[in-house]
N, C-alpha and C positions, 0 to 999 in steps of 0.2 A: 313189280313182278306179279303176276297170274297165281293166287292162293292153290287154284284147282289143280297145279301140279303137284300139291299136296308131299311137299317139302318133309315134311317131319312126321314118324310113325314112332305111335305107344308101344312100349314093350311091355303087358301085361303079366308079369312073372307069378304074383299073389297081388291082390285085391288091399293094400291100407289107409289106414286114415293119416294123412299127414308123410307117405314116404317114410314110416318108420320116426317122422320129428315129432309125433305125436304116439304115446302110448293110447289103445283103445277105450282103457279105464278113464281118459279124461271127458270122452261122451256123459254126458250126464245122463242118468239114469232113465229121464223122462225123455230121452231122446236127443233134447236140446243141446244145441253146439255152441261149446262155451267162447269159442274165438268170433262167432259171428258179430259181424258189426255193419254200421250203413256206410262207414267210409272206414278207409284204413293207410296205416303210412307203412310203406316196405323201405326197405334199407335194400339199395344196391352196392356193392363194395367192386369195382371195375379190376380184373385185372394188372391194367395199368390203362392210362390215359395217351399213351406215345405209342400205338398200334394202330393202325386204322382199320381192322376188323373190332378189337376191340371199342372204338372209336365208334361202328357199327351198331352195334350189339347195345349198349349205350343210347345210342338215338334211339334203335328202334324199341327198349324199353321205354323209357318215356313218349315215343306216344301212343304206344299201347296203354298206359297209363293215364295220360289224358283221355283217351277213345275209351275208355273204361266209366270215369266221371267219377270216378268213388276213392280213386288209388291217389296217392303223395307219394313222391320216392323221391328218398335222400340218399345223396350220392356220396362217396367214399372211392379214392385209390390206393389200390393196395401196392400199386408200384414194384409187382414182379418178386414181393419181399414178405416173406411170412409172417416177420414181428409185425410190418406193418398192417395184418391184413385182421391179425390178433387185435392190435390197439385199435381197429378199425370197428373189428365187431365189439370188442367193449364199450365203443362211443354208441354204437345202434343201441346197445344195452341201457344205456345211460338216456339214449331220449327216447325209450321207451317205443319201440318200432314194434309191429306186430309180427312182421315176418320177413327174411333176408333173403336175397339172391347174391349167391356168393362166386365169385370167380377169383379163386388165388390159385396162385401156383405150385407152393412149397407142401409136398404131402405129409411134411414130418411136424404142421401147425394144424393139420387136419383133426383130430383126435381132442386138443384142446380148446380150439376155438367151437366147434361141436359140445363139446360138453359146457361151455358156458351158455347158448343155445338153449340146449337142452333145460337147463338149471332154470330156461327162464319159458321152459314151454314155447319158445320161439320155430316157428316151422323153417325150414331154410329149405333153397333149393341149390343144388352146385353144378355150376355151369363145366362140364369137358371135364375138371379135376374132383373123381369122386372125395365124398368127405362124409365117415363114417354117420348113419343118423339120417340124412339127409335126402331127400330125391335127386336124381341124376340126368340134368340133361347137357345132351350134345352130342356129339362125336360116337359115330359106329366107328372107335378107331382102326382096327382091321383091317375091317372091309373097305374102310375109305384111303387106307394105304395101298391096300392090292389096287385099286384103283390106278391110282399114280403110277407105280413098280411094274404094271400090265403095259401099261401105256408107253413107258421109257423103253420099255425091252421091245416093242412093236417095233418102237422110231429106232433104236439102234439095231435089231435084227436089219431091216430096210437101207438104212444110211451107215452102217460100220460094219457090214456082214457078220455081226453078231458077237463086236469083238469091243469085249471093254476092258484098260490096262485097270481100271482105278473105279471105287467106286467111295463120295463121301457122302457118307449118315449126319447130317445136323440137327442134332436130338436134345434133348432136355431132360435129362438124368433127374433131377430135383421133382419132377412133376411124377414121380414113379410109374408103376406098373401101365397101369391104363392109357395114358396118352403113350406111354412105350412100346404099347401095342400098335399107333400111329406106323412108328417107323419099322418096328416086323414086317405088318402089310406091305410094307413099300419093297423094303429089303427080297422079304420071300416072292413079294409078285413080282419082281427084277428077274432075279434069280430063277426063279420057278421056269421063266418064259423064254431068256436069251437062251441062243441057239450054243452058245459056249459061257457056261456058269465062271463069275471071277473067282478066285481063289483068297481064300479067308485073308493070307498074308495082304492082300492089295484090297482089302475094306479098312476105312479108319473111322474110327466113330468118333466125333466131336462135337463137345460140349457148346450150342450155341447158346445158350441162357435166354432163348427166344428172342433175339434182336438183332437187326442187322448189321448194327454196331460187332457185335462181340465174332458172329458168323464171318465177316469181311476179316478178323482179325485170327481167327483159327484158318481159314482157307487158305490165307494170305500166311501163313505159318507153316503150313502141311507142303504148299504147290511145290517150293523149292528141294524138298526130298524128295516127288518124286520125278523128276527131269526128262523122263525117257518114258512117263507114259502120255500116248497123244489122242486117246480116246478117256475122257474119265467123266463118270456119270455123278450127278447128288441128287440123295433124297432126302427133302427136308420138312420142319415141324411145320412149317407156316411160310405165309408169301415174304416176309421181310426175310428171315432169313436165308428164303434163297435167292433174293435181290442182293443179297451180304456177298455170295456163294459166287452170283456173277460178276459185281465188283470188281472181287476180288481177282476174279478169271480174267478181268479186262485190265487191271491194273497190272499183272505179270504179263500182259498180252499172252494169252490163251486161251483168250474167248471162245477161237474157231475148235479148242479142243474137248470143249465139254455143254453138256448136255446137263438142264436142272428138270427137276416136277416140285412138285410143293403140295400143300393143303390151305384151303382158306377159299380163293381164289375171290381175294379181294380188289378194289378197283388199282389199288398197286399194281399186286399180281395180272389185273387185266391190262392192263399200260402194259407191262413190259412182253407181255403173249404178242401185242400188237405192235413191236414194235421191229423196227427193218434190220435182219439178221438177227431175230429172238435166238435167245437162245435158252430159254425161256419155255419149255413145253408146254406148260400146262399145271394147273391144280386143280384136287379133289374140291369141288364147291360145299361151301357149308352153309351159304345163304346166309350171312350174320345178320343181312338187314332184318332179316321175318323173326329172329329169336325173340324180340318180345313178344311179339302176338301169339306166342304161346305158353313164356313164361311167367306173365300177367295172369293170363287165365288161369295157369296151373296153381300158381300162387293162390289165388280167390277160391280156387275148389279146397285148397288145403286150410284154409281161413275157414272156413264154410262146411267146412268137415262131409265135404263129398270125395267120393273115392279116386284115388290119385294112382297111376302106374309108378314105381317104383325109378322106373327107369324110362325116360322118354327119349329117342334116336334120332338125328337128322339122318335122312334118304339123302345120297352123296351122289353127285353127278359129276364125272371128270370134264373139265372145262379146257377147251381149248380155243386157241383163235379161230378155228374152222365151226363151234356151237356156241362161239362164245356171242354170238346177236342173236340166238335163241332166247336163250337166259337174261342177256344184260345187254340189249339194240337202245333201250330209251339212256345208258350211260355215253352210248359212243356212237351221236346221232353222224357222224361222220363216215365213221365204218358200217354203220346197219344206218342208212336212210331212211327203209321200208319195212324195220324189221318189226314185228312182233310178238310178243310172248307167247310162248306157246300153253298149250290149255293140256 
Protein backbone atom coordinates (compact mmCIF):
# COMPACT_ATOMS: atom_id res chain seq x y z
CA UNK A 1 0.00 0.00 0.00
CA UNK A 2 0.98 3.73 -1.13
CA UNK A 3 2.48 5.59 2.29
CA UNK A 4 1.55 9.06 0.48
CA UNK A 5 -1.97 8.55 1.42
CA UNK A 6 -0.60 9.42 4.51
CA UNK A 7 -2.67 6.84 6.77
CA UNK A 8 -1.95 8.15 10.08
CA UNK A 9 -2.08 12.05 11.70
CA UNK A 10 -0.24 13.41 14.95
CA UNK A 11 -2.40 14.88 17.33
CA UNK A 12 -0.25 17.48 18.92
CA UNK A 13 -2.24 18.39 22.19
CA UNK A 14 1.19 19.59 24.34
CA UNK A 15 4.71 19.01 23.13
CA UNK A 16 6.56 15.77 25.85
CA UNK A 17 9.19 13.90 26.32
CA UNK A 18 8.24 10.33 26.46
CA UNK A 19 4.18 10.69 26.11
CA UNK A 20 4.14 11.56 29.74
CA UNK A 21 6.35 7.82 30.28
CA UNK A 22 8.97 9.89 30.88
CA UNK A 23 9.10 12.83 33.63
CA UNK A 24 11.23 15.98 32.10
CA UNK A 25 13.50 15.83 35.12
CA UNK A 26 14.99 12.58 33.76
CA UNK A 27 16.85 14.76 30.87
CA UNK A 28 20.09 15.33 32.27
CA UNK A 29 21.04 18.54 32.85
CA UNK A 30 23.80 18.69 30.08
CA UNK A 31 21.21 17.99 27.77
CA UNK A 32 22.04 14.44 27.36
CA UNK A 33 19.34 11.71 26.83
CA UNK A 34 19.86 9.13 29.36
CA UNK A 35 17.85 6.18 27.35
CA UNK A 36 19.81 6.74 24.13
CA UNK A 37 21.39 3.92 22.87
CA UNK A 38 23.05 2.29 19.36
CA UNK A 39 20.60 -0.49 19.47
CA UNK A 40 17.67 -1.30 21.73
CA UNK A 41 15.11 -4.30 22.60
CA UNK A 42 11.27 -3.32 22.75
CA UNK A 43 8.85 -5.75 24.17
CA UNK A 44 5.75 -6.05 22.14
CA UNK A 45 2.78 -7.73 24.19
CA UNK A 46 -0.03 -8.57 21.11
CA UNK A 47 -3.35 -8.29 22.00
CA UNK A 48 -3.89 -11.74 21.19
CA UNK A 49 -2.48 -13.95 18.55
CA UNK A 50 -5.95 -15.52 17.15
CA UNK A 51 -7.14 -12.18 15.26
CA UNK A 52 -5.94 -11.56 12.01
CA UNK A 53 -5.56 -7.72 12.35
CA UNK A 54 -3.86 -8.33 15.31
CA UNK A 55 -1.98 -10.87 13.47
CA UNK A 56 -1.37 -7.56 11.31
CA UNK A 57 -0.25 -5.35 13.35
CA UNK A 58 2.31 -7.87 14.62
CA UNK A 59 3.91 -8.47 11.22
CA UNK A 60 4.09 -5.09 10.30
CA UNK A 61 6.07 -4.27 13.75
CA UNK A 62 8.60 -6.49 13.17
CA UNK A 63 9.65 -5.43 9.94
CA UNK A 64 9.69 -2.12 10.82
CA UNK A 65 12.00 -3.38 13.19
CA UNK A 66 14.24 -5.11 11.06
CA UNK A 67 14.00 -1.75 8.45
CA UNK A 68 15.12 0.12 11.50
CA UNK A 69 18.67 -2.14 11.98
CA UNK A 70 18.92 -1.15 15.52
CA UNK A 71 15.44 -2.56 17.18
CA UNK A 72 14.98 -6.47 18.79
CA UNK A 73 11.29 -7.07 19.70
CA UNK A 74 10.26 -9.53 21.93
CA UNK A 75 7.09 -10.77 21.64
CA UNK A 76 4.39 -11.48 24.35
CA UNK A 77 0.35 -12.54 24.19
CA UNK A 78 -1.67 -11.15 26.28
CA UNK A 79 -4.58 -13.25 25.01
CA UNK A 80 -7.60 -10.78 25.46
CA UNK A 81 -6.77 -11.24 29.32
CA UNK A 82 -5.42 -8.61 31.83
CA UNK A 83 -3.68 -10.88 34.38
CA UNK A 84 -2.07 -12.00 31.35
CA UNK A 85 -0.84 -8.97 29.95
CA UNK A 86 0.32 -8.03 33.77
CA UNK A 87 2.48 -11.28 33.99
CA UNK A 88 3.50 -10.23 30.55
CA UNK A 89 4.83 -6.91 31.34
CA UNK A 90 6.63 -8.14 34.36
CA UNK A 91 8.58 -10.78 32.22
CA UNK A 92 9.56 -7.44 29.77
CA UNK A 93 10.72 -6.19 33.27
CA UNK A 94 12.54 -9.06 34.08
CA UNK A 95 14.72 -9.01 30.62
CA UNK A 96 15.30 -5.82 30.87
CA UNK A 97 13.49 -4.33 27.67
CA UNK A 98 13.97 -0.52 27.02
CA UNK A 99 10.69 0.25 25.86
CA UNK A 100 7.07 -1.57 25.46
CA UNK A 101 4.28 -1.46 22.99
CA UNK A 102 1.45 -2.55 24.53
CA UNK A 103 -1.92 -3.79 23.14
CA UNK A 104 -4.24 -5.24 26.10
CA UNK A 105 -7.54 -5.10 26.36
CA UNK A 106 -8.88 -5.12 30.04
CA UNK A 107 -8.80 -1.28 31.24
CA UNK A 108 -9.11 -2.23 34.98
CA UNK A 109 -4.95 -3.68 34.43
CA UNK A 110 -4.24 -0.38 32.84
CA UNK A 111 -3.16 1.77 36.12
CA UNK A 112 -0.92 -1.17 37.41
CA UNK A 113 0.72 -2.58 34.79
CA UNK A 114 1.66 1.29 33.99
CA UNK A 115 2.95 1.88 37.13
CA UNK A 116 5.39 -0.94 37.13
CA UNK A 117 6.46 0.76 33.78
CA UNK A 118 6.94 3.70 35.31
CA UNK A 119 8.91 2.32 38.37
CA UNK A 120 11.27 1.24 35.92
CA UNK A 121 11.39 4.42 33.55
CA UNK A 122 10.26 2.13 30.82
CA UNK A 123 8.49 4.28 27.94
CA UNK A 124 5.40 2.30 26.56
CA UNK A 125 3.26 3.13 23.88
CA UNK A 126 -0.65 1.75 23.88
CA UNK A 127 -2.06 0.50 20.94
CA UNK A 128 -6.31 1.63 20.60
CA UNK A 129 -6.67 0.90 24.60
CA UNK A 130 -5.46 3.98 26.35
CA UNK A 131 -3.36 3.11 29.46
CA UNK A 132 -2.74 5.92 31.99
CA UNK A 133 1.29 7.27 31.46
CA UNK A 134 1.50 6.13 28.24
CA UNK A 135 1.37 7.61 24.44
CA UNK A 136 -1.76 6.64 22.53
CA UNK A 137 -1.87 5.25 19.25
CA UNK A 138 -4.69 4.07 17.05
CA UNK A 139 -8.29 4.56 16.66
CA UNK A 140 -10.12 8.05 16.10
CA UNK A 141 -12.86 5.97 17.69
CA UNK A 142 -15.69 8.29 16.94
CA UNK A 143 -15.25 9.35 13.98
CA UNK A 144 -14.27 6.06 12.67
CA UNK A 145 -17.76 4.68 13.93
CA UNK A 146 -19.72 7.61 12.33
CA UNK A 147 -18.10 6.33 9.49
CA UNK A 148 -19.63 2.86 9.43
CA UNK A 149 -23.37 4.18 11.14
CA UNK A 150 -23.24 7.01 8.01
CA UNK A 151 -22.80 4.17 5.63
CA UNK A 152 -25.39 1.57 7.11
CA UNK A 153 -28.15 4.21 7.31
CA UNK A 154 -27.27 5.33 3.43
CA UNK A 155 -27.85 1.39 2.32
CA UNK A 156 -30.91 0.90 4.51
CA UNK A 157 -32.44 4.48 3.65
CA UNK A 158 -32.05 3.07 -0.30
CA UNK A 159 -32.84 -0.85 0.28
CA UNK A 160 -35.51 -0.77 3.32
CA UNK A 161 -36.98 2.76 2.82
CA UNK A 162 -35.54 3.60 5.93
CA UNK A 163 -36.99 1.12 8.07
CA UNK A 164 -35.05 -0.85 10.70
CA UNK A 165 -37.10 -3.42 13.40
CA UNK A 166 -33.72 -4.28 15.34
CA UNK A 167 -30.64 -2.88 15.75
CA UNK A 168 -27.34 -5.08 17.46
CA UNK A 169 -24.38 -3.24 19.09
CA UNK A 170 -21.29 -5.90 19.36
CA UNK A 171 -19.18 -3.93 21.84
CA UNK A 172 -16.56 -4.68 24.40
CA UNK A 173 -17.52 -3.39 27.73
CA UNK A 174 -14.17 -4.42 29.39
CA UNK A 175 -11.99 -2.22 27.01
CA UNK A 176 -13.96 0.94 28.59
CA UNK A 177 -14.69 4.44 27.64
CA UNK A 178 -12.47 4.84 24.61
CA UNK A 179 -12.92 2.08 22.27
CA UNK A 180 -16.78 2.66 23.56
CA UNK A 181 -16.61 5.56 21.77
CA UNK A 182 -16.07 3.12 18.54
CA UNK A 183 -19.60 1.95 18.98
CA UNK A 184 -21.46 5.70 19.78
CA UNK A 185 -20.05 6.66 16.37
CA UNK A 186 -21.51 3.82 14.84
CA UNK A 187 -24.81 3.87 16.99
CA UNK A 188 -25.33 7.86 16.58
CA UNK A 189 -24.19 7.87 12.81
CA UNK A 190 -27.04 5.08 12.25
CA UNK A 191 -29.46 6.87 13.94
CA UNK A 192 -28.43 10.36 13.18
CA UNK A 193 -28.96 9.49 9.20
CA UNK A 194 -32.03 6.94 8.88
CA UNK A 195 -34.98 8.47 7.62
CA UNK A 196 -36.98 6.67 10.68
CA UNK A 197 -34.79 6.59 14.03
CA UNK A 198 -35.24 2.76 15.81
CA UNK A 199 -36.50 2.97 19.19
CA UNK A 200 -34.38 2.51 22.31
CA UNK A 201 -36.55 -0.76 23.23
CA UNK A 202 -35.35 -2.53 19.69
CA UNK A 203 -31.40 -1.66 20.33
CA UNK A 204 -29.58 -4.55 22.45
CA UNK A 205 -26.17 -4.29 23.25
CA UNK A 206 -23.95 -7.33 23.42
CA UNK A 207 -21.06 -8.30 24.95
CA UNK A 208 -18.93 -9.79 22.22
CA UNK A 209 -15.52 -10.12 24.27
CA UNK A 210 -14.00 -9.32 20.62
CA UNK A 211 -14.32 -12.66 19.06
CA UNK A 212 -16.19 -14.38 16.64
CA UNK A 213 -16.64 -17.13 18.75
CA UNK A 214 -18.44 -15.36 21.56
CA UNK A 215 -20.43 -12.66 18.94
CA UNK A 216 -21.96 -16.11 16.76
CA UNK A 217 -22.96 -17.05 20.41
CA UNK A 218 -24.80 -13.73 21.72
CA UNK A 219 -26.52 -13.31 18.13
CA UNK A 220 -27.41 -16.79 17.90
CA UNK A 221 -29.05 -16.00 21.63
CA UNK A 222 -30.90 -12.53 20.97
CA UNK A 223 -32.31 -13.75 17.08
CA UNK A 224 -34.89 -16.08 18.53
CA UNK A 225 -36.67 -13.14 20.87
CA UNK A 226 -36.92 -11.20 18.32
CA UNK A 227 -39.14 -13.27 15.57
CA UNK A 228 -41.07 -10.65 13.86
CA UNK A 229 -38.27 -8.29 13.07
CA UNK A 230 -37.13 -8.69 9.22
CA UNK A 231 -35.07 -5.81 8.82
CA UNK A 232 -32.27 -5.61 11.60
CA UNK A 233 -29.00 -3.98 11.32
CA UNK A 234 -25.31 -4.61 13.57
CA UNK A 235 -22.76 -2.47 14.41
CA UNK A 236 -19.71 -4.05 15.41
CA UNK A 237 -16.10 -3.67 17.28
CA UNK A 238 -14.14 -5.42 14.69
CA UNK A 239 -14.26 -7.60 11.34
CA UNK A 240 -14.43 -11.15 13.35
CA UNK A 241 -17.05 -10.07 15.30
CA UNK A 242 -19.31 -9.22 12.66
CA UNK A 243 -18.30 -12.40 10.64
CA UNK A 244 -19.83 -13.92 14.36
CA UNK A 245 -22.96 -11.59 13.76
CA UNK A 246 -23.39 -13.07 10.12
CA UNK A 247 -22.96 -16.59 11.22
CA UNK A 248 -25.12 -16.50 13.15
CA UNK A 249 -27.74 -14.83 10.80
CA UNK A 250 -27.06 -17.68 8.38
CA UNK A 251 -27.32 -20.44 10.81
CA UNK A 252 -31.17 -19.24 11.93
CA UNK A 253 -31.47 -18.68 8.10
CA UNK A 254 -31.89 -14.77 8.19
CA UNK A 255 -29.32 -13.83 6.33
CA UNK A 256 -31.47 -11.95 3.80
CA UNK A 257 -32.72 -10.01 7.05
CA UNK A 258 -29.92 -8.21 8.22
CA UNK A 259 -27.43 -5.91 7.20
CA UNK A 260 -23.51 -5.68 9.29
CA UNK A 261 -20.58 -2.74 9.12
CA UNK A 262 -17.62 -3.31 11.22
CA UNK A 263 -14.20 -1.69 11.96
CA UNK A 264 -10.82 -3.21 11.05
CA UNK A 265 -11.58 -3.96 7.62
CA UNK A 266 -9.25 -6.75 7.51
CA UNK A 267 -8.55 -9.19 4.78
CA UNK A 268 -11.35 -11.29 6.69
CA UNK A 269 -13.41 -8.53 6.55
CA UNK A 270 -12.44 -8.03 2.93
CA UNK A 271 -13.31 -11.81 1.86
CA UNK A 272 -16.58 -11.44 3.15
CA UNK A 273 -17.32 -7.52 1.40
CA UNK A 274 -16.50 -9.73 -1.65
CA UNK A 275 -18.31 -12.18 -1.39
CA UNK A 276 -21.98 -13.28 -3.42
CA UNK A 277 -25.07 -11.99 -1.50
CA UNK A 278 -22.60 -10.03 1.17
CA UNK A 279 -24.15 -9.11 3.54
CA UNK A 280 -21.45 -7.77 4.84
CA UNK A 281 -21.25 -3.80 4.03
CA UNK A 282 -18.28 -2.71 4.81
CA UNK A 283 -15.72 -1.52 7.60
CA UNK A 284 -14.11 1.61 8.85
CA UNK A 285 -10.30 0.76 7.66
CA UNK A 286 -7.52 1.10 10.18
CA UNK A 287 -4.70 -0.16 7.93
CA UNK A 288 -3.13 -2.60 10.65
CA UNK A 289 -0.58 -3.55 8.02
CA UNK A 290 1.35 0.14 8.23
CA UNK A 291 0.99 0.32 12.34
CA UNK A 292 4.52 -0.53 12.78
CA UNK A 293 6.00 1.95 10.47
CA UNK A 294 5.03 4.31 12.77
CA UNK A 295 5.09 2.76 16.01
CA UNK A 296 8.80 1.77 15.64
CA UNK A 297 9.58 5.17 14.96
CA UNK A 298 7.50 6.60 17.61
CA UNK A 299 9.12 4.24 19.96
CA UNK A 300 12.96 5.59 18.86
CA UNK A 301 11.93 9.19 19.35
CA UNK A 302 10.80 8.35 22.79
CA UNK A 303 14.16 6.37 23.53
CA UNK A 304 15.89 9.25 22.10
CA UNK A 305 14.16 11.69 24.08
CA UNK A 306 12.82 13.76 20.94
CA UNK A 307 9.49 15.18 21.26
CA UNK A 308 6.52 12.62 20.85
CA UNK A 309 2.54 13.83 20.35
CA UNK A 310 0.74 12.58 23.07
CA UNK A 311 -1.79 11.00 21.03
CA UNK A 312 -1.13 9.62 17.49
CA UNK A 313 -4.73 8.89 15.21
CA UNK A 314 -5.13 6.63 12.27
CA UNK A 315 -7.05 8.73 9.29
CA UNK A 316 -10.11 6.15 8.79
CA UNK A 317 -11.35 5.37 5.40
CA UNK A 318 -14.78 3.30 5.17
CA UNK A 319 -14.08 0.28 3.03
CA UNK A 320 -16.33 -1.26 0.76
CA UNK A 321 -16.43 -3.81 -2.09
CA UNK A 322 -17.07 -0.88 -4.44
CA UNK A 323 -13.17 1.05 -3.03
CA UNK A 324 -12.22 -1.74 -1.81
CA UNK A 325 -9.10 -2.29 -5.08
CA UNK A 326 -8.29 1.23 -4.20
CA UNK A 327 -6.89 0.41 -0.93
CA UNK A 328 -6.22 -3.45 -1.08
CA UNK A 329 -6.12 -4.57 -5.56
CA UNK A 330 -2.45 -6.23 -4.86
CA UNK A 331 -4.66 -8.69 -1.95
CA UNK A 332 -7.39 -9.70 -4.60
CA UNK A 333 -5.51 -9.81 -7.89
CA UNK A 334 -8.72 -11.56 -9.04
CA UNK A 335 -11.16 -8.89 -8.24
CA UNK A 336 -8.87 -5.61 -9.11
CA UNK A 337 -6.53 -7.23 -12.15
CA UNK A 338 -5.34 -3.56 -12.95
CA UNK A 339 -5.90 -2.05 -9.75
CA UNK A 340 -3.58 0.47 -8.11
CA UNK A 341 -2.96 2.15 -5.04
CA UNK A 342 -4.02 5.29 -5.10
CA UNK A 343 -1.40 8.11 -4.16
Amino acid sequence: MNLSRKLFSIVLVVTLIGGMAFPLSLQAQDGACPTAQDSYTIGFANLTEDIVFTQLVRDGILSAAEAAGNVEVVLADNRLDGATALANADNFIAQGVDGVIEFQTDEAFGNVIMSRFRRENIPVIAIDIPMPGATFFGADNYNAGRLAGEALAAWVNENWAGEVDAVLVLELPQSGPIPAARMQGQLEGLQDNLANAVPDDMIFRLDSKNTQEESFQVVSDILPTIPDADHIVAVTINDGTALGVIAAAEAAGRADQIMVVGQGADPSGQEAMLAENSRYLGATGYFAEEYGSYLIPAMLDLLECRPVAPAIYVNHVFITKDNLCEFYGENWPDTCPAATPSS
